[in-house]
GUVOKOL-496308 format. One record per residue: x, y, z of N, C-alpha, C in turn; residue in three letters; residue number from 1. Coordinates in Angstrom, 1 decimal. Example, Ala and Ser with C-alpha at 12.3 -4.5 7.8 and 13.67 -1.06 7.14 Angstrom:
<koltors>
13.2/-5.7/7.8/12.3/-4.5/7.8/13.2/-3.3/7.8/ALA/1
12.8/-2.2/7.1/13.7/-1.1/7.1/12.9/0.0/7.9/SER/2
</koltors>
This chain:
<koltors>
14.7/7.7/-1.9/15.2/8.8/-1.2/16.7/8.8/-1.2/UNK/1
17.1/9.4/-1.3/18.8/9.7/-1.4/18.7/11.2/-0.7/UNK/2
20.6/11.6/-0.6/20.9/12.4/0.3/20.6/13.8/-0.8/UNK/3
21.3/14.9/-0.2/20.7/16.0/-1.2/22.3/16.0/-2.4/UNK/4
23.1/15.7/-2.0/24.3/15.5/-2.1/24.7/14.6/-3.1/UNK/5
23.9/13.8/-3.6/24.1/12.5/-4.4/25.0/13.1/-5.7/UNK/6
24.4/14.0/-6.3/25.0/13.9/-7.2/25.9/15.1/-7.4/UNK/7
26.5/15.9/-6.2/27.0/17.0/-6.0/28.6/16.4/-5.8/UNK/8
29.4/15.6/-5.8/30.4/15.0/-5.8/31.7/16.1/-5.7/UNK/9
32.3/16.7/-6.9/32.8/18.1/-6.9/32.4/19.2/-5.6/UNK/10
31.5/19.4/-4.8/30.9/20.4/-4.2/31.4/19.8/-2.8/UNK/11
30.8/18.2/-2.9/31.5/17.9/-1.0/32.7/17.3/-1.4/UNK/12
33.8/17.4/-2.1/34.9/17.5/-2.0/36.0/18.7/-2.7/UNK/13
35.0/19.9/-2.2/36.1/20.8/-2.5/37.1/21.3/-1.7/UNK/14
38.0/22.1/-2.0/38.7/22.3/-0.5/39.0/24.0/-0.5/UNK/15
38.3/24.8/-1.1/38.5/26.3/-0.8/37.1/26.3/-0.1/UNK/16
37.8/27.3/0.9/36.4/27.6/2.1/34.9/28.0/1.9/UNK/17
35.2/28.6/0.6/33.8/29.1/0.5/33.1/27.9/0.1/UNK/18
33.5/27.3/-1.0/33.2/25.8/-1.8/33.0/24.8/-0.3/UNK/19
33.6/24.8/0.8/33.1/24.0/1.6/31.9/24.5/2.9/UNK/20
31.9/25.7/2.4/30.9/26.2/3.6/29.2/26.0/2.5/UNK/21
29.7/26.1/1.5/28.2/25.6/0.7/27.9/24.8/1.1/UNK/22
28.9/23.5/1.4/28.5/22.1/1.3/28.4/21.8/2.8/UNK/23
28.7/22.5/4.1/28.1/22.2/5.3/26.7/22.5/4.9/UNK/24
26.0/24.0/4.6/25.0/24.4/4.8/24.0/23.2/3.7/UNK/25
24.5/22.7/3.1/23.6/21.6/1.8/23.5/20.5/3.0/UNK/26
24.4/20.4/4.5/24.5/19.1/5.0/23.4/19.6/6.2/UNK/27
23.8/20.5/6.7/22.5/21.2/7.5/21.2/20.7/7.2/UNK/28
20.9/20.9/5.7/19.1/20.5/5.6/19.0/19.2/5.0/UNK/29
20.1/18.5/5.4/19.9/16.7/4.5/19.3/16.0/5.9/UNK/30
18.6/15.1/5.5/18.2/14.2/6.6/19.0/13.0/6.9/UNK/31
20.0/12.9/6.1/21.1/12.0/6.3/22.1/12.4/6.7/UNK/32
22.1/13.1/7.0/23.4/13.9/7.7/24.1/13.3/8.8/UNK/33
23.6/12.8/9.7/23.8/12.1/10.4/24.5/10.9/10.1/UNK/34
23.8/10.1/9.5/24.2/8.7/8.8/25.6/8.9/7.9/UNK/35
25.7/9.4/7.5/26.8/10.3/6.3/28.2/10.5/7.4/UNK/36
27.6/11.4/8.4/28.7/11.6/9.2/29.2/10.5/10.1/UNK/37
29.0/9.4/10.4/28.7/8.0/10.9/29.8/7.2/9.9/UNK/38
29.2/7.5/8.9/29.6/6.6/7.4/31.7/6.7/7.3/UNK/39
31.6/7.9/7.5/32.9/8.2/6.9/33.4/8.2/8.1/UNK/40
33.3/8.1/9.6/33.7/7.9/10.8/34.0/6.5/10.6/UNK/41
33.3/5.9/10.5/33.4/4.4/10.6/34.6/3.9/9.2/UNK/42
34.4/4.3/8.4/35.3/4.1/7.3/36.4/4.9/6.7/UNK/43
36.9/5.9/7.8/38.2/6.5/8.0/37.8/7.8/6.7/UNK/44
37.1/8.1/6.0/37.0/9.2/5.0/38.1/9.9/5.1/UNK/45
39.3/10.2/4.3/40.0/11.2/4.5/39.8/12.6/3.7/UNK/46
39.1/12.9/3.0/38.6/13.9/2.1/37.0/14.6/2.1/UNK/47
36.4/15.7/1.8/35.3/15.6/1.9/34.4/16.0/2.8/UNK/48
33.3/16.5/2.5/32.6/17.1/3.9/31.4/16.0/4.0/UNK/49
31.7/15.8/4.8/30.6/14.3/5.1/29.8/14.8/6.2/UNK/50
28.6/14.9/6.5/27.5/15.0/7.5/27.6/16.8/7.9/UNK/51
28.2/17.1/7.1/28.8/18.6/7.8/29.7/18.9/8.4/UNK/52
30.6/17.6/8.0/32.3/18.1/8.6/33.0/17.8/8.2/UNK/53
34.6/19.0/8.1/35.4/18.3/7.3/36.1/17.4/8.0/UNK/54
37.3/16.9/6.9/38.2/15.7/7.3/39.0/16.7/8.8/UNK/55
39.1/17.5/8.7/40.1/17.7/10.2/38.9/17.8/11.0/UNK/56
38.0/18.1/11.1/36.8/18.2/12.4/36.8/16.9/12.3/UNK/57
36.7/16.0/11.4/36.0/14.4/11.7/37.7/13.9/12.3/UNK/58
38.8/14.4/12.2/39.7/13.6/12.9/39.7/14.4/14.4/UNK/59
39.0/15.2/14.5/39.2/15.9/15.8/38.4/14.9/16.8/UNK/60
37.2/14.6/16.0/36.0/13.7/16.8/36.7/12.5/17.0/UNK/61
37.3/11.8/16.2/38.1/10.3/16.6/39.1/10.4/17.7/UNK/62
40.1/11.9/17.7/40.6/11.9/18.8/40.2/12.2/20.4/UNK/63
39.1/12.8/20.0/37.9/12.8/21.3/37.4/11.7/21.9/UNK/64
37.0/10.8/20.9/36.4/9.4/21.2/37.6/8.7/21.7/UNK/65
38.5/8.4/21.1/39.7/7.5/21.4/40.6/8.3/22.6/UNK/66
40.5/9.4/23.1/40.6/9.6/24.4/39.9/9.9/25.6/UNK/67
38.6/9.7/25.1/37.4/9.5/26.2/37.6/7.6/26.1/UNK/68
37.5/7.1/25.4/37.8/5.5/25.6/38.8/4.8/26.4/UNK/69
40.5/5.7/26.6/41.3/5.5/27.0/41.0/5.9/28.8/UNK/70
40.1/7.2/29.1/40.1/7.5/30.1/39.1/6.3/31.0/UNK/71
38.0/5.6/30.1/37.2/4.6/30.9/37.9/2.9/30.6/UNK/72
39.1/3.1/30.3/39.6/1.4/30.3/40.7/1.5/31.8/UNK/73
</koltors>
């Protein structure tokens, strides 16, 4: 089993809009999508549409988490 994505390399790292709205909707019907989006959270991804988001949505989520973290310390 692999992602649907495997070998689409060029496609989740394009960066004109249309080219990246293919590659949410390719992330839509993966079953790893999740895991994917996890992957590149955890390992800072700066490029790339991973789980169905790009690099500025995934830095949006890190600043969400690291200020929901700040507010419970």
């Amino acid at each position: 089993m692999t992602a649907q994505c495997a070998d689409l390399t060029g496609l989740m790292f394009a960066t004109d809009t249309d080219t990246v709205d293919v590659a949410r909707r390719l992330c839509s019907r993966c079953r790893f999508a999740t895991r994917c989006l996890v992957l590149a959270l955890v390992h800072d991804e700066r490029a790339g549409v991973w789980g169905g988001f790009d690099a500025h949505q995934r830095n949006q989520i890190i600043r969400t988490i690291k200020a929901r973290t700040k507010e419970t310390t």
